[in-house]
C-alpha angles and dihedrals in degrees: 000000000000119000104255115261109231113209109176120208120212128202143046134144086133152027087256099063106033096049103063084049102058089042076069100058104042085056085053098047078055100052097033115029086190099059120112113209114198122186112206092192136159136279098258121127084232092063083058102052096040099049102036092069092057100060088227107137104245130198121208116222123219078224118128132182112261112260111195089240131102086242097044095050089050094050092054085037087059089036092054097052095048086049092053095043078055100047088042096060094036096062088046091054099035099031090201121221080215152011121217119185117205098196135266138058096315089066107047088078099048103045097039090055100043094051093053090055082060086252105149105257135193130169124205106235098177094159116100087240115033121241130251086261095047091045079055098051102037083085097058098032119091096205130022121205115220135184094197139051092212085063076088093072102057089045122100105246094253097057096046092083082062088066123121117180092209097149108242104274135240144202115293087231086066099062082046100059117176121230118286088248096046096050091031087064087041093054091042093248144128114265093203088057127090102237118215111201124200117188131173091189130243099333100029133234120263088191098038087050094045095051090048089056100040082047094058101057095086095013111109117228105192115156083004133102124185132243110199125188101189109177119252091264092054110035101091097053097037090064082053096063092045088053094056088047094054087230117145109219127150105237127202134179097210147335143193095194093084083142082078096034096062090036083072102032120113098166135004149214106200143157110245106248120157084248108045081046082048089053093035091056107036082049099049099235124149117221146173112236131210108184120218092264095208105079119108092220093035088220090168088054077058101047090042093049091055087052093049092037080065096044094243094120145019111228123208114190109240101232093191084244114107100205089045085045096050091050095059095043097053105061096054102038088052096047085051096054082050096044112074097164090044085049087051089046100053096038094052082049103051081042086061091058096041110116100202093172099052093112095056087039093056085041086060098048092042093047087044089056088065139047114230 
C-alpha cells in the first residue's frame, strides 16, 4: 500500500478562501487516492463550519489578522510566534510533498516556511490585484494560481513567468447542479417562480443587505420570490426587516448548498470575491455586483469591472449609505426582472468567462510541482 502524500493547505478566515481550497483536495484525492490533504486554517467559528463537514483534517493557527494598536500588534506578534512554533513542527512530523497557500493572513506562516525548508509551494491568488500576503509570497512560491489575465498587470515583471491562468476553483457540487425542482423543494421555494438571490457571501454584507431592503420598499416583485444569504450576524434582523416590509423572502444566514442556490437563481445581488465571481461565471448567472467598498486597493471594484467590461454584470458602486445605495440599485435591478432577453445575454456572456475545470487545473500545477 502506498505511504500516505501529505499536501497542507494554508489559509481561512473565510468561504472564499477555504473553498477553493478544498475544491483542490478533493481533485487530488481523485487523482491520487493516496493524497492527505491537511488544512492549517484560523480560529474562526466559520473555519469550522465550513471544514468539519468535509471530513478533511483541519489545524487551527494562533494567527490573527494585524490591528494598528499597540494591543492589537502584540496580540498578531504573539500570534505569529506560536504559528510559527506549530508549522515548524508540522512540517517535521508530516514532512509535506507541497505547500498550497489559499490567501490571506493564515497563509503567509506556512508557505514562507515550507519553502525555506526546499518543500514545492503555490499560493491561489484568484483577485484581480493580489493581496499584501500573496505580493509577499510571490518571492518564495514556485508556481502562482490566478483566475484573471489582467492579474499580469499588477505583478512585478520577475514573478510573471510564475503565472498560471488556472480559473479559481469550486466546488465540484456546483458543476454538478440538481435539478431547479429538486433544489427549489430542498430551499423551501417555488419552482414556477423566478428567484432573485441576493448574497453577500460567507460572512454576509451589512450594507448589501441594507440597500436590498431599503430598495424593496417601492420594487415591485410580481412572478418573482427572493433568496436572501444574510450572513450569520444579520439574519435575524434582516427577517425582521422582511417581516415589517410584508415581503415575503426566504432568509438564510449562511449555506453551504450554493449548488442549489444557483440552480434557482435567475438573477443575483452579490459582493464581488474572486469566488462568488468564480461561482457567478462558471453558473451562468447574471448578477449585479456591489463591491465591499473598504478595501484600500478596492480588489473586489477589479474583479467586478472584468465581469461588466464583458458584459456578464452590471456593477453599482457601494457608497457605505443605505438610502443612496438603494437608488442606484433599483433601477437596474428592476430593468433586469423585466428584461428577460437582457437576463439571457448577460448570463451566455459571464458563462464565456466561467473556468469549470479550475480545481483539476490548480491539482495539476500543485502535483507537477513534486515527484511521487
Amino acid at each position: 500500500m502506498a505511504e500516505p502524500i501529505t499536501i497542507l493547505f494554508a489559509g481561512g478566515g473565510t468561504g472564499g478562501h477555504l473553498y477553493p481550497g478544498i475544491a483542490v483536495a478533493e481533485q487530488l484525492r481523485l487523482r491520487m487516492p493516496d493524497a492527505r490533504p491537511v488544512f492549517l486554517c484560523t480560529r474562526r467559528e466559520i473555519d469550522r463550519v465550513i471544514l468539519e463537514p468535509t471530513g478533511f483534517e483541519f489545524i487551527p493557527q494562533p494567527i490573527v489578522p494585524v490591528v494598528r494598536s499597540i494591543g492589537g500588534l502584540l496580540r498578531f506578534w504573539k500570534g505569529w510566534r506560536e504559528t510559527k512554533d506549530q508549522v515548524r513542527a508540522i512540517l517535521r512530523e508530516r514532512s509535506p510533498a507541497a505547500v498550497l497557500g489559499l490567501g490571506g493572513y493564515a497563509a503567509g506562516v506556512a508557505v514562507k516556511m515550507a519553502a525555506e525548508r526546499k518543500i514545492p509551494t503555490a499560493i491561489l491568488n484568484p483577485d484581480v490585484i493580489p493581496g499584501k500576503a500573496n505580493q509577499f509570497l510571490m518571492r518564495h512560491t514556485r508556481a502562482v494560481c490566478c483566475q484573471f489575465e489582467q492579474t499580469a498587470e499588477h505583478v512585478p515583471g520577475e514573478y510573471r513567468s510564475k503565472l498560471r491562468m488556472t480559473g479559481c476553483p469550486i466546488r465540484s457540487e456546483i458543476n454538478h447542479r440538481p435539478d431547479r425542482a429538486s433544489a427549489s423543494a430542498r430551499l423551501g421555494l417555488n419552482p414556477d417562480l423566478l428567484t432573485l438571490v441576493i448574497t453577500g457571501a460567507s460572512l454576509g454584507a451589512q450594507t448589501v443587505n441594507e440597500a436590498v431592503l431599503s430598495m424593496l420598499v417601492t420594487l415591485p416583485t410580481p412572478g418573482w420570490q427572493i433568496l436572501h444569504l444574510a450572513g450569520r450576524d444579520h439574519a435575524e434582523t434582516v427577517r425582521g426587516e422582511y417581516e415589517k416590509l410584508k415581503v415575503p423572502a426566504t432568509v438564510v444566514d449562511f449555506t453551504p448548498a450554493m449548488a442549489d442556490v444557483w440552480a434557482v437563481a435567475d438573477l443575483c445581488i452579490s459582493r464581488s470575491g474572486a469566488s462568488s465571481c468564480a461561482e457567478l461565471t462558471a453558473c451562468g448567472v447574471p448578477s449585479l455586483l456591489m463591491p465591499y467598498p473598504y478595501h484600500k486597493d478596492m480588489h473586489q471594484r477589479a474583479n467586478a469591472q472584468v465581469l461588466a467590461d464583458t458584459g456578464a454584470a452590471i456593477l453599482v458602486d457601494d457608497e457605505k449609505n443605505r438610502e443612496r445605495n438603494a437608488a442606484k440599485l433599483k433601477p437596474a435591478v428592476e430593468e433586469l426582472m423585466k428584461n428577460e432577453s437582457k437576463r439571457r445575454e448577460m448570463a451566455a456572456a459571464a458563462a464565456k468567462l466561467g473556468k469549470p475545470d479550475a480545481a483539476a487545473a490548480v491539482a495539476e500545477v500543485l502535483s507537477s510541482l513534486f515527484s511521487r
